[in-house]
VMD Tcl script that draws the C-alpha trace (Angstrom):
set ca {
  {-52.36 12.74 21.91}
  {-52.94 12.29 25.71}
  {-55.21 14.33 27.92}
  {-54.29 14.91 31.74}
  {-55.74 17.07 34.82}
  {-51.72 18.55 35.01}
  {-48.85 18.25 33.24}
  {-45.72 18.80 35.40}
  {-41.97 20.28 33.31}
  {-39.61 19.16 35.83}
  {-38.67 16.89 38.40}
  {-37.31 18.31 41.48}
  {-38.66 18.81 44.64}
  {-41.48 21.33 43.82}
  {-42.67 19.43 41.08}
  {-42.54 16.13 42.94}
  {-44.81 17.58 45.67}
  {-47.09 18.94 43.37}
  {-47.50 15.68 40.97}
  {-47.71 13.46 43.83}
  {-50.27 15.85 45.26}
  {-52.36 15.93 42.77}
  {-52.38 12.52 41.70}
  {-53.49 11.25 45.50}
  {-56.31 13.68 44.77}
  {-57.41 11.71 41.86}
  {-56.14 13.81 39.26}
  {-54.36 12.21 35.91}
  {-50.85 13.43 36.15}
  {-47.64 13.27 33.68}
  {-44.03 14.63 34.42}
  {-41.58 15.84 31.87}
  {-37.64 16.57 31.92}
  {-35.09 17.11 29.86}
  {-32.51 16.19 32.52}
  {-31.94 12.66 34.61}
  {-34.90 12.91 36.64}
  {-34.78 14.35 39.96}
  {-34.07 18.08 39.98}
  {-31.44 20.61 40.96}
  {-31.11 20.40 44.82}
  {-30.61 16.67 44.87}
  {-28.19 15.73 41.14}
  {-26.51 19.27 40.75}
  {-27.01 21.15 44.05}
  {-27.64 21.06 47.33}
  {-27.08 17.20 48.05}
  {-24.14 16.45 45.88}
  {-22.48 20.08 47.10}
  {-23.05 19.38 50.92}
  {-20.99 15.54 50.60}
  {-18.35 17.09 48.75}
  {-18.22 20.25 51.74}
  {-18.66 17.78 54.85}
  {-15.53 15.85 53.29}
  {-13.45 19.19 53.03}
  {-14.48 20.02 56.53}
  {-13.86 17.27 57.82}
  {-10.39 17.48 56.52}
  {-10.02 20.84 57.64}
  {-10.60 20.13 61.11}
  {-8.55 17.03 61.51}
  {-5.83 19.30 59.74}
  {-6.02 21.20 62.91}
  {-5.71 18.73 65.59}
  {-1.51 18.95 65.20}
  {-1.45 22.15 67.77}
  {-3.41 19.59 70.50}
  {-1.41 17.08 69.82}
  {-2.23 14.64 67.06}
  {1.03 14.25 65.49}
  {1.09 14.15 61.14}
  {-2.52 16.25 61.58}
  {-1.32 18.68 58.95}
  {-0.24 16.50 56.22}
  {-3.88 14.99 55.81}
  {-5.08 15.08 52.34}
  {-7.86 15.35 50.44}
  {-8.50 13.17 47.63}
  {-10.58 14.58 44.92}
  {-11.58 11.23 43.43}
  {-12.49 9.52 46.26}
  {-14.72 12.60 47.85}
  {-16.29 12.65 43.82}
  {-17.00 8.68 44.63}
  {-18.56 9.28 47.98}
  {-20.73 12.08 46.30}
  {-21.83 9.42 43.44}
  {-23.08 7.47 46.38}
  {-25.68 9.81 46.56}
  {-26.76 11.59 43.41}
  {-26.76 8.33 41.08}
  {-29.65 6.44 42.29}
  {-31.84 9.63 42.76}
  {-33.03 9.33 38.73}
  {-34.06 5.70 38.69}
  {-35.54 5.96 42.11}
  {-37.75 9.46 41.34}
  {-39.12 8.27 38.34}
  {-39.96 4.62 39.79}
  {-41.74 7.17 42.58}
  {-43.69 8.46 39.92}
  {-44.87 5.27 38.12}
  {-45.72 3.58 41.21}
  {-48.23 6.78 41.90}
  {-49.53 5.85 38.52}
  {-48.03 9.22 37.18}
  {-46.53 8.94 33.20}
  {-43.18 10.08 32.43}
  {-41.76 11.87 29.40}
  {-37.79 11.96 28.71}
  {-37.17 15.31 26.49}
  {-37.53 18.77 26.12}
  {-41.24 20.42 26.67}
  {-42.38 22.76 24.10}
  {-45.48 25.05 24.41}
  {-47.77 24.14 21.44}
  {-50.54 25.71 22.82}
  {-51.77 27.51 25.88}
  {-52.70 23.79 27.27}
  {-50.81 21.61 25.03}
  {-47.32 20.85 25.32}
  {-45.12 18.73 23.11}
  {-42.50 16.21 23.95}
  {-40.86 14.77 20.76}
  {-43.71 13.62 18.35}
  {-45.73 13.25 21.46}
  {-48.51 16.00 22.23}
  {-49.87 16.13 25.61}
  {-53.21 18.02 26.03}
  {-53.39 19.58 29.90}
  {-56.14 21.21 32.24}
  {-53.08 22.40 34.08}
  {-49.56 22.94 33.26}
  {-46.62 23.83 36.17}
  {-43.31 24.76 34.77}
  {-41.29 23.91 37.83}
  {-37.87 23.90 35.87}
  {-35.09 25.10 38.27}
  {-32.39 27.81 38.09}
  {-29.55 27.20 35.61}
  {-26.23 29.04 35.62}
  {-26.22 32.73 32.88}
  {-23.99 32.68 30.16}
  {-21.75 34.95 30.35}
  {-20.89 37.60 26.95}
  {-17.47 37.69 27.52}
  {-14.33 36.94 25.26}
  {-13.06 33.49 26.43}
  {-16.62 32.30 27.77}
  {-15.48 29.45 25.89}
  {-13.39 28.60 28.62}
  {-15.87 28.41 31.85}
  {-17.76 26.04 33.17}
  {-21.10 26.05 35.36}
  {-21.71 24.53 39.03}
  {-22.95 21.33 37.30}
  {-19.38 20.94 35.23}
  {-17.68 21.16 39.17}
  {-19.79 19.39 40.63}
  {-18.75 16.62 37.89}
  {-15.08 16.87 37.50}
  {-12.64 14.29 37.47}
  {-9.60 16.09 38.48}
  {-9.38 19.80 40.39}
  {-7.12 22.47 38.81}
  {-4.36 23.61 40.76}
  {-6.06 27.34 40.46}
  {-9.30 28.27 39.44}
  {-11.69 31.53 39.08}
  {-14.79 31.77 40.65}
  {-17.50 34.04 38.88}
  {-19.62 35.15 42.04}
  {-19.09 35.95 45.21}
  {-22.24 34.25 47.04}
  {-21.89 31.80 49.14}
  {-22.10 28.87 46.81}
  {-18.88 30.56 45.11}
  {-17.25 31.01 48.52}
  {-18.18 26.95 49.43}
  {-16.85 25.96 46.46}
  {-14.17 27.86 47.10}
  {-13.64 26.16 50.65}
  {-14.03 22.63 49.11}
  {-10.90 23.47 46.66}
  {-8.49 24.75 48.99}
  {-9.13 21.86 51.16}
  {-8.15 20.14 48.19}
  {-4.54 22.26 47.20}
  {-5.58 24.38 44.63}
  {-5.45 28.06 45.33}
  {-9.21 29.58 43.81}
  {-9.53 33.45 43.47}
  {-13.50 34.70 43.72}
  {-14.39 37.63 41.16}
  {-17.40 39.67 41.99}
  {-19.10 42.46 40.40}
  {-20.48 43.80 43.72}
  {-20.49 43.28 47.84}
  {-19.39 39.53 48.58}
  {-22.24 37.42 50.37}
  {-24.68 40.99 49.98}
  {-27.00 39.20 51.65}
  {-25.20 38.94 54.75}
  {-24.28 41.04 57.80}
  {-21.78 42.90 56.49}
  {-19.70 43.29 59.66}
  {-19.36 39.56 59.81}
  {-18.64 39.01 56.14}
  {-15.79 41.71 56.16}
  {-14.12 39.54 59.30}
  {-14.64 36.18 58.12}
  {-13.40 37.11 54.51}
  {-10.29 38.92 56.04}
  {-9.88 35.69 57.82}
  {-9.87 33.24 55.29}
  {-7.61 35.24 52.90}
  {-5.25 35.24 55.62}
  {-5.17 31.79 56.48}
  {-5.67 29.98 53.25}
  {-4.68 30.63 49.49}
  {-7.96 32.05 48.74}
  {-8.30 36.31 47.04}
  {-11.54 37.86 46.90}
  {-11.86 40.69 44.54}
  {-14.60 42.79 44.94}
  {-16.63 45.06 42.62}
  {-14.49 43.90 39.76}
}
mol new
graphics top color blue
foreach p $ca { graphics top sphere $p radius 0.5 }
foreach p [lrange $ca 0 end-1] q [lrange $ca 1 end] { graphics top cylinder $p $q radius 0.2 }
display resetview
């Protein structure tokens, strides 16, 4: 059994702030994580999602430099491997290099899952860890979905890690991560239709949403279908 002033569950961003916080503070610190160390934003997220976008708009707008000139624009191509390569560039040394962050600060870390086994004791395998303070700074994973075939689907992290890109593919969500993704696969070839149970990008101004998704279905082999 180990005692500490906090004991972090997670290793992204908010955790990382926190730890490192409190440890400069003098406090005795330990991390835990299920997952490669590192978080959401930076190993399934936003980092590894913007490389693979920048490529695909990049391609898009060489694509149209044929009008202006620039003959053989339009027959530019993506390729998936490569752009997954280019993204590996970034995400793989985030683990290695967090947790060697962490050490260095003189913070332990604990590979596994966290279990409560008391209001200020957590377990970690056979390990206990006895805690003033406990932050569960886990992230946001993907919902299961009840449905007959869920068999079938896979989350943002499964995308994010796939060797090869389907000629067509459904999107469950019609936010804009779905319509990105969306963007980065037609850039590709494949044609992806977005399914969603309400407004597409609600959180938008709906004027502009309405135009730019008429847009986009017009120009590229994208559907949208709403409130399905």
């Amino acid at each position: 059994m180990s005692r500490y002033d906090l004991v972090a569950i997670g290793t992204g961003t908010a955790a990382k702030k926190v730890a490192l916080t409190c440890r400069r503070a003098g406090w005795s610190v330990a991390v835990i994580d299920d997952k490669p160390f590192g978080g959401t934003c930076p190993l399934r997220g936003c980092d590894p999602k913007k490389a693979m976008w920048s490529v695909a708009e990049a391609c898009d707008r060489a694509r149209r430099l044929e009008r202006p000139g620039i003959d053989g624009a339009k027959q530019l191509s993506l390729n998936w491997g490569r752009m997954m390569s280019f993204k590996h560039q970034f995400t793989d040394p985030v683990p290695e290099k967090r947790e060697r962050i962490f050490r260095e600060a003189g913070i332990d870390c604990f590979h596994g899952h966290a279990r409560f086994l008391g209001p200020n004791s957590i377990g970690v395998g056979d390990t206990r860890l006895d805690a003033d303070h406990i932050l569960i700074a886990v992230g946001a994973e993907s919902a299961p979905l009840d449905i007959p075939g869920a068999e079938h689907l896979i989350s943002s992290d499964a995308y994010l890690e796939m060797d090869s890109l389907p000629s067509s593919m459904l999107l469950v969500g019609g936010g804009y991560i779905g319509f990105e993704f969306a963007h980065t696969a037609v850039r590709v070839g494949a044609k992806p239709v977005i399914l969603e149970a309400f407004e597409p990008l609600a959180s938008f101004d709906r004027d502009m949403v309405e135009r730019l998704v008429a847009d986009a279905v017009e120009k590229v082999p994208l559907a949208v279908m709403a409130q399905s």
